[in-house]
C-alpha positions as CSV (number, residue, x, y, z in Angstrom):
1,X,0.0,0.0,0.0
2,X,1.4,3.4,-0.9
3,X,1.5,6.2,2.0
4,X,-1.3,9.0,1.2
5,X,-1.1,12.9,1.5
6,X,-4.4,13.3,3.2
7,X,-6.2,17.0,3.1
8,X,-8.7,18.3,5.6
9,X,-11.4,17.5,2.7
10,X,-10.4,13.5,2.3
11,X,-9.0,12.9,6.0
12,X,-12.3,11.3,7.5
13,X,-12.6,9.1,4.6
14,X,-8.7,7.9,4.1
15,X,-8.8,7.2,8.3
16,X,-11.9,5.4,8.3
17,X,-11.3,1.8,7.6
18,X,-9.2,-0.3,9.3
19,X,-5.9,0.5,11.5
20,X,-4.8,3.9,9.7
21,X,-1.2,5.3,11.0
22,X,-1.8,9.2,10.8
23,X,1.6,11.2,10.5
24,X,0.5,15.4,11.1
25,X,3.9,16.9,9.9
26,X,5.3,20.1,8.0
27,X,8.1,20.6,5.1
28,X,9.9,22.5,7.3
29,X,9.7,20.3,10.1
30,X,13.2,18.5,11.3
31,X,11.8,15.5,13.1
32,X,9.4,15.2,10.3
33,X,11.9,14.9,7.5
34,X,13.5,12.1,10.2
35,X,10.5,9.9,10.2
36,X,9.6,9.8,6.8
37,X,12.0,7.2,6.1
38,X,10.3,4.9,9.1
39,X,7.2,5.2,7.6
40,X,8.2,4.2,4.5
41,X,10.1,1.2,5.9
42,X,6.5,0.5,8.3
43,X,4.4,1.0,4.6
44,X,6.6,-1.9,3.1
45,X,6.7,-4.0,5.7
46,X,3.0,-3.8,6.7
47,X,1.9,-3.7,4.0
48,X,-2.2,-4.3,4.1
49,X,-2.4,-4.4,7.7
50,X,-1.9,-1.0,8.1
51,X,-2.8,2.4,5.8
52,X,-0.5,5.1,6.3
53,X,-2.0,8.9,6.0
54,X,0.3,12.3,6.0
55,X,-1.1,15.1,6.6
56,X,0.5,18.2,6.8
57,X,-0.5,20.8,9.1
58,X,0.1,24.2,7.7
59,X,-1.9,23.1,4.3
60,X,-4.6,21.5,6.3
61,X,-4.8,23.6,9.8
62,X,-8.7,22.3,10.2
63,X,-7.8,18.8,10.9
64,X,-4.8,19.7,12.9
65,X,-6.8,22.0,14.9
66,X,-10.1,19.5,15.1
67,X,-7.3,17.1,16.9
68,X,-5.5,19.4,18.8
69,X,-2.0,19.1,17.7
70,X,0.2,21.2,19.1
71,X,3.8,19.5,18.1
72,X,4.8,17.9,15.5
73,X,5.7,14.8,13.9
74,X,2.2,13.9,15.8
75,X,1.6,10.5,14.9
76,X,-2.1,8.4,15.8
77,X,-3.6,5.4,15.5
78,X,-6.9,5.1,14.1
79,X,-9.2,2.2,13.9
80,X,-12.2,2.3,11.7
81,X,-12.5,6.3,12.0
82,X,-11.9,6.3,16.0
83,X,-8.8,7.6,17.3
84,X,-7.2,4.7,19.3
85,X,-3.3,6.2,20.4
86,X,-0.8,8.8,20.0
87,X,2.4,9.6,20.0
88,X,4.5,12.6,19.5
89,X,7.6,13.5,18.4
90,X,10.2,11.3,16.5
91,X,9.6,7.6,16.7
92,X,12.2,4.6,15.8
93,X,10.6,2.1,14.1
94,X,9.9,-0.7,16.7
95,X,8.3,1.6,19.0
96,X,5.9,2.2,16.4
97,X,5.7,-1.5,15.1
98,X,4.4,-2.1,19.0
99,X,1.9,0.7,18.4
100,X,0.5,-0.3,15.8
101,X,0.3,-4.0,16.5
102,X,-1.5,-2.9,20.0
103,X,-4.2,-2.1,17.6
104,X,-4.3,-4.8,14.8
């Protein structure tokens, strides 16, 4: 499965099947740029099991806002459109590979 570039018009609908990893980031974000590698990795490796969305918060401040993120990389879990976990800041790749399987 391919990582998605959710917006605040499609976000509802990308997050709302299944276990959907949800990374709210920025271009200009240090961190960010740091993780997107993991996620990659996590996309390959996962495959089906779990959807990863980006979103990125200065493009889509409604979503952002609607979940209160205040930092970021912000990363949560969602299952079936309900928002399960969170975690925020950078993130090595087993600690989210425990997330995630909290929640498959």
């Amino acid at each position: 499965m391919a990582i998605v570039n959710a917006t605040d018009q499609n976000f509802a609908t990308e997050t709302g099947e299944g276990v959907v990893l949800a990374d709210f980031w920025a271009p200009w974000c240090g961190p960010c740029k740091m993780i997107a590698p993991v996620l990659t990795e996590l996309d390959e490796e996962m495959g089906d099991k779990v959807k990863i969305v980006k979103l990125d918060v200065d493009e889509n401040q409604e979503t952002a806002g609607k979940f209160g993120v205040m930092s970021i990389p912000t990363l949560m879990v969602f299952k079936n459109g309900e928002k399960v976990d969170q975690v925020v800041g950078f993130q090595p790749k087993e600690a989210l590979v425990e997330l995630l399987n909290k929640h498959l």
